[in-house]
C-alpha positions as CSV (number, residue, x, y, z in Angstrom):
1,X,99.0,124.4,109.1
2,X,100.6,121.6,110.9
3,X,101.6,118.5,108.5
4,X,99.5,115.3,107.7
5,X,100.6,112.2,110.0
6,X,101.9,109.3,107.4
7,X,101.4,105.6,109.0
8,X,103.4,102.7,107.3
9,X,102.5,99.2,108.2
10,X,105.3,96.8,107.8
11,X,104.8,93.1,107.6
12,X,107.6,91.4,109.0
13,X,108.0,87.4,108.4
14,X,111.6,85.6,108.8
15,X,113.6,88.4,107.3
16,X,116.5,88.9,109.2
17,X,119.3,89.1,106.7
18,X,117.2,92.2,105.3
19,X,115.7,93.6,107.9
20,X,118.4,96.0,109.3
21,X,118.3,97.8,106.1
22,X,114.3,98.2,105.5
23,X,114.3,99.9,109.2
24,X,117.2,101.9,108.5
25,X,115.9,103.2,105.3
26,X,112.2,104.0,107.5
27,X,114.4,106.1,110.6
28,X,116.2,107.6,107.3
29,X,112.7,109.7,106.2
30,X,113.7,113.1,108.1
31,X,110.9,113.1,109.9
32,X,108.2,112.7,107.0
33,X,106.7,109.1,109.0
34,X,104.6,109.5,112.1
35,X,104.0,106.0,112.6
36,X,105.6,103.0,111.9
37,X,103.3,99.3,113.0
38,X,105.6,96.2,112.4
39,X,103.4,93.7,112.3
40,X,105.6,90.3,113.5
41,X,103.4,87.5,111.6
42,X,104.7,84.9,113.8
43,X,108.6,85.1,112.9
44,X,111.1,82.9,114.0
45,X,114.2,83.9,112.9
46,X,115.9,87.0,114.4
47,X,114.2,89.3,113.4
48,X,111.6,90.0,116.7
49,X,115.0,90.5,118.3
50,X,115.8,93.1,115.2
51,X,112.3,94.7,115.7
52,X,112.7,95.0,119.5
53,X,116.0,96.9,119.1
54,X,115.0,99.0,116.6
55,X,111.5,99.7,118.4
56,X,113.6,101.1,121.0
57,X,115.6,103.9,119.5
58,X,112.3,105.1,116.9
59,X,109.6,106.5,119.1
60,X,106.9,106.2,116.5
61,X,107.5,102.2,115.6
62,X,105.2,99.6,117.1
63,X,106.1,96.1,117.5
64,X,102.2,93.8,117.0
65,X,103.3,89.8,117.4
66,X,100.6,87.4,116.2
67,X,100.5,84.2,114.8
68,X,101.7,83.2,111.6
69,X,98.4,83.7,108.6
70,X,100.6,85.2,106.0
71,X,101.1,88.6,104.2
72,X,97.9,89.5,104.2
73,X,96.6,89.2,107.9
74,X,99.8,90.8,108.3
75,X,98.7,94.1,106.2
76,X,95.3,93.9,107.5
77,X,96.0,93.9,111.2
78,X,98.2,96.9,110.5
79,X,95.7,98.2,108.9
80,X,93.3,98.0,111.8
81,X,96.2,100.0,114.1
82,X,97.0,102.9,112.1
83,X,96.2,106.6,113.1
84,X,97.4,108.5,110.7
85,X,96.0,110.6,107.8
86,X,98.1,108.4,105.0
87,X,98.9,104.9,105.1
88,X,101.5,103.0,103.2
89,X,102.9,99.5,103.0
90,X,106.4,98.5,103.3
91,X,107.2,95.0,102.9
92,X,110.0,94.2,105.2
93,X,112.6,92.9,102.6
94,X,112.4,95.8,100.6
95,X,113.6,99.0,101.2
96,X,113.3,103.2,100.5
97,X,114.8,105.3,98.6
98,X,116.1,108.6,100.7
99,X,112.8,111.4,100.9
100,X,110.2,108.7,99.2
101,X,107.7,109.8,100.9
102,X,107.8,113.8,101.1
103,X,106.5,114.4,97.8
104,X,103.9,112.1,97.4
105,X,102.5,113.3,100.6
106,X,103.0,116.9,99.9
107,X,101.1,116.1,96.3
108,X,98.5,113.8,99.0
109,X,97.5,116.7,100.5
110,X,97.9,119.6,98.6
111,X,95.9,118.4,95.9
112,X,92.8,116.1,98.2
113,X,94.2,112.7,96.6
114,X,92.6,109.7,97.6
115,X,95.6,107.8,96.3
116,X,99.1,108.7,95.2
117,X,101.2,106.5,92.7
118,X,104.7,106.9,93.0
119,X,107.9,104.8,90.9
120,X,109.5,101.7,92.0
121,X,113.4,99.7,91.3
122,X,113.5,96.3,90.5
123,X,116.5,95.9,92.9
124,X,118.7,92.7,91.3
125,X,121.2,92.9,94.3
126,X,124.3,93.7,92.3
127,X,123.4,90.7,90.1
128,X,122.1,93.3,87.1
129,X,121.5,96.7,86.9
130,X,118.3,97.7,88.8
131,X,115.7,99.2,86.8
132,X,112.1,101.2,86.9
133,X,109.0,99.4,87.1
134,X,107.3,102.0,85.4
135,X,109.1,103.5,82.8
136,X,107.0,104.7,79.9
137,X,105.0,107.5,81.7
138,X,105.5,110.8,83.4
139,X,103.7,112.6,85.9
140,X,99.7,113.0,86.0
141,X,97.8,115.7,87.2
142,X,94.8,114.9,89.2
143,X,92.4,112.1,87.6
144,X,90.0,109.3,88.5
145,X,91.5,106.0,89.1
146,X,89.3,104.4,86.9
147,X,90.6,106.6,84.2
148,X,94.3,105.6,85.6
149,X,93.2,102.1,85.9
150,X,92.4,102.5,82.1
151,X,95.2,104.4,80.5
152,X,97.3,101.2,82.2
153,X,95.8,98.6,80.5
154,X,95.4,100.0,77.1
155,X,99.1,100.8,77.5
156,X,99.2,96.5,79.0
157,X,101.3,97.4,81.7
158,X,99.6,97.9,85.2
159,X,101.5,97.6,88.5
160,X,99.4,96.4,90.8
161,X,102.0,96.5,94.3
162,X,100.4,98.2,97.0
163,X,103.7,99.0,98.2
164,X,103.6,101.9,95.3
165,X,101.0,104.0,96.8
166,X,99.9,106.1,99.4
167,X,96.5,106.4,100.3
168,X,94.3,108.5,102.6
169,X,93.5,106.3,105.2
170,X,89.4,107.7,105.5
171,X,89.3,106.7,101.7
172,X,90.5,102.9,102.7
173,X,88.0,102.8,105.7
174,X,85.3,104.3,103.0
175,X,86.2,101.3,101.1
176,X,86.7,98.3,103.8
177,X,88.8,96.8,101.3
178,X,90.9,93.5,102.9
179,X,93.6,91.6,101.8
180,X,92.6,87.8,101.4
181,X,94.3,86.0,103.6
182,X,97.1,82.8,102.2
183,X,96.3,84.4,98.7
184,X,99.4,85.2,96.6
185,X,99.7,88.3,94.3
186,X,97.0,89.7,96.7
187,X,97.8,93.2,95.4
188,X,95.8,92.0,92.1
189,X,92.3,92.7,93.5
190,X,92.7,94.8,96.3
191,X,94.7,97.4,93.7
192,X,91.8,97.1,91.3
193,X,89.2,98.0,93.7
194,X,90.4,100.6,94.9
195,X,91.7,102.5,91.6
196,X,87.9,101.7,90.8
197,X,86.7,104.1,94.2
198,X,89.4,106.4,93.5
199,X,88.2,109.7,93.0
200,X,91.2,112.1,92.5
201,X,94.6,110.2,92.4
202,X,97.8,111.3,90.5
203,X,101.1,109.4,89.8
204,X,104.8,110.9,90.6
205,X,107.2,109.2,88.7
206,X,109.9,109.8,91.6
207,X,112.1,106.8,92.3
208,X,110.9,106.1,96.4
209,X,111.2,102.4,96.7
210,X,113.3,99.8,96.2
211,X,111.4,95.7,95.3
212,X,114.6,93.2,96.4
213,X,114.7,90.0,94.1
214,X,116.9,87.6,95.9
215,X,117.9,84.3,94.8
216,X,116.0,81.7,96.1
217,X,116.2,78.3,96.7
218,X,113.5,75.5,97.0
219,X,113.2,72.0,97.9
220,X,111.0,70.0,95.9
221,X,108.4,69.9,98.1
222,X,108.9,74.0,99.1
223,X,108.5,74.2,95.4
224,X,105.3,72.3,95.4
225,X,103.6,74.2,97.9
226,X,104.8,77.8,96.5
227,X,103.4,76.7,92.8
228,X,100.3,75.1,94.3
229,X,99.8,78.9,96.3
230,X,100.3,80.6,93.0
231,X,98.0,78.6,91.2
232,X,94.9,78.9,93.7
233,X,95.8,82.6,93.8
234,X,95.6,82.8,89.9
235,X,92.3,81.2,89.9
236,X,91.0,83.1,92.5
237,X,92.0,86.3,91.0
238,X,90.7,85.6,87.7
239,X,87.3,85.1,88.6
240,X,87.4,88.3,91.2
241,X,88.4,90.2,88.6
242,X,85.5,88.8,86.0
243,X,83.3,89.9,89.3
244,X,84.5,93.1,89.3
245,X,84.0,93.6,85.2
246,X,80.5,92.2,85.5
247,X,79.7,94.8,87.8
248,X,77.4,97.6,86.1
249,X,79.1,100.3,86.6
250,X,81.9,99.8,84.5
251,X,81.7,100.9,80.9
252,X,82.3,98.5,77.8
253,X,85.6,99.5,77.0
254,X,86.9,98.9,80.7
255,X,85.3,95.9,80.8
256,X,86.6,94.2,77.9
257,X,90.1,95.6,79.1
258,X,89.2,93.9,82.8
259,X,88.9,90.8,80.7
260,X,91.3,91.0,78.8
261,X,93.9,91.4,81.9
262,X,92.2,88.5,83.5
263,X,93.1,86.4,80.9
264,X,96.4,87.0,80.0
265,X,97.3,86.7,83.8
266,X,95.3,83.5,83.9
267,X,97.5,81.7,81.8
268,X,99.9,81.3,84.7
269,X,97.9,78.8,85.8
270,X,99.0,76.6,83.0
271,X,102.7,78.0,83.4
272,X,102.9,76.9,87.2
273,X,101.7,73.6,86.6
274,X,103.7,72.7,84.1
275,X,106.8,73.3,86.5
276,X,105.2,71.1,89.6
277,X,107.2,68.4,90.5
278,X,104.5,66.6,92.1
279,X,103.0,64.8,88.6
280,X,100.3,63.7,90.8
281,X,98.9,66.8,91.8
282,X,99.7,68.5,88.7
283,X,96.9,65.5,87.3
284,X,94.6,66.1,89.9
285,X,94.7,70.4,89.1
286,X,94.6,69.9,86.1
287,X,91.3,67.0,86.5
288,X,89.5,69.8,89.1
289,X,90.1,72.8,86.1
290,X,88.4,70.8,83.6
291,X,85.6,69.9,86.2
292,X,85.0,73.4,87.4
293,X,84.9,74.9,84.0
294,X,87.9,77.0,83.7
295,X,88.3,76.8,80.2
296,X,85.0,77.5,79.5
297,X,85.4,80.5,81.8
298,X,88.6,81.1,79.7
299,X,86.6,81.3,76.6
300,X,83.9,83.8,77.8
301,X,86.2,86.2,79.0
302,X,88.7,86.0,76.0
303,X,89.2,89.2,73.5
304,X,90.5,88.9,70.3
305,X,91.6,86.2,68.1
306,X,95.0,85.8,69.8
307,X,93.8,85.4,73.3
308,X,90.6,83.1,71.8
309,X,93.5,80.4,70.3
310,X,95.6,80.7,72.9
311,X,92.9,79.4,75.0
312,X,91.3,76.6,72.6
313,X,95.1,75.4,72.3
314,X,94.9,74.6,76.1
315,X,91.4,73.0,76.3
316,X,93.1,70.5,73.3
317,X,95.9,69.9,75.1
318,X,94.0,69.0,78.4
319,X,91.7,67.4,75.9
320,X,94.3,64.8,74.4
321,X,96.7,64.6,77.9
């Protein structure tokens, strides 16, 4: 039987100084990658000139150039190109470990998966030791994503980087999942939906990809803009997520877990706006949450005494400010 063709879409924005070593580490696979869609989002540092030189020695890469609408029309233009029987995402900064692939799509296939989790390294740049994301579970057999998507939050600990899977591409079609375009953490939803459809999925604790955090450094007004993107992103996610919980399919216990994530990752809301520079529109966010009901929203969602005070300690606080 001839083997399953593996497509990886690769958003590429201003990432020159890394660049070099993502597409090594993709012509590195020993022929496990059949197709390889750099999607340029509008780039304009070197690295078009990168892409195009790289483009020309790997047979299966393909350069798309579009305008600039972020990460996630990035991923969902690739999306819309790819041919092959897996898809994966590889964000251009980042890089893979030697063979990532071959097992996960061996595992794929072999055993019908509609999704594949594999093992990922925080990777420090020589600045600390790099270390697993997931280190406190070893390899599943074949099992719902739901019940994945539960064992992960009862444990509190649920990765939700696309870059960490491989999925059968007719399953993503099935699901016309898409990432929301200028939304930050925009694995948060997308990863939840579709560990929700996931019929038979497994996770391989094998080491394949390497997450680069590099020291960065912000203006004030660069700062602004990145926490104000965070913060719309929280929201946003929150209340998908309380969509998604409300829906009634899913069972009490996943529900109340659902909420529970929402929560907790809710509170970065109040985390990012205490660290605006801009005192201004840290008032006026802080005025529009109050006015839309966010605490309220907190409150309904809440579980347990802990996440309950946590929240009425906020309201106060916003109360009294």
């Amino acid at each position: 039987m001839s083997r399953p063709s593996l497509s990886l879409v690769v958003p590429v924005y201003n990432v020159a100084p890394y660049l070099r070593q993502c597409l090594d580490s993709l012509q590195a696979q020993s022929g496990v990658v059949d197709e390889i869609i750099a999607v340029d989002d509008g780039s304009t540092d070197d690295s078009p000139r990168i892409l195009a030189e790289y483009a020309r020695r790997l047979p299966q890469m393909r350069v798309i150039r579009q305008e600039n609408g972020g990460l996630s029309a990035a991923r969902n233009t690739g999306m819309r190109h790819a041919g092959g029987t897996y898809l994966a995402f590889v964000d251009s900064d980042d890089f893979l470990a030697a063979e990532a692939y071959r097992m996960p799509l061996q595992r794929a296939e072999a055993e019908q998966l509609d999704m594949i989790m594999f093992n990922a390294m925080f990777h420090h740049e020589g600045r600390a030791a790099d270390r697993p994301i997931l280190g406190d579970t070893g390899r599943t057999g074949v099992i719902s994503g739901r019940d994945w998507l539960r064992l992960r939050l009862r444990a509190g600990r649920l990765p939700h980087m696309v870059w960490m899977h491989v999925y059968r591409r007719a399953f993503l079609q099935n699901g016309a999942w898409q990432f929301v375009p200028r939304l930050v953490h925009e694995d948060v939803v997308w990863t939840t939906h579709a560990l929700l459809a996931a019929a038979r999925f497994a996770y391989e604790p094998v080491i394949a990809y390497f997450y680069r955090i590099p020291v960065r450094h912000f203006s004030p007004e660069q700062n602004q803009r990145r926490l104000e993107a965070v913060v719309e992103s929280s929201i946003y996610n929150a209340r998908a997520l309380a969509a998604i919980a409300a829906d009634a399919a899913i069972d009490a216990e996943l529900r109340d877990l659902l909420a529970r994530e929402l929560v907790d990752g809710a509170f970065s809301v109040f985390h990012k706006l205490e660290k605006m520079p801009d005192s201004l529109a840290r008032r006026s966010f802080a005025a529009r949450l109050r006015r839309e009901g966010w605490y309220r929203f907190l409150w309904q969602n809440a579980r347990g005494y802990t996440q309950r005070r946590r929240v009425a300690r906020r309201y106060l606080q916003a109360l009294f400010a």
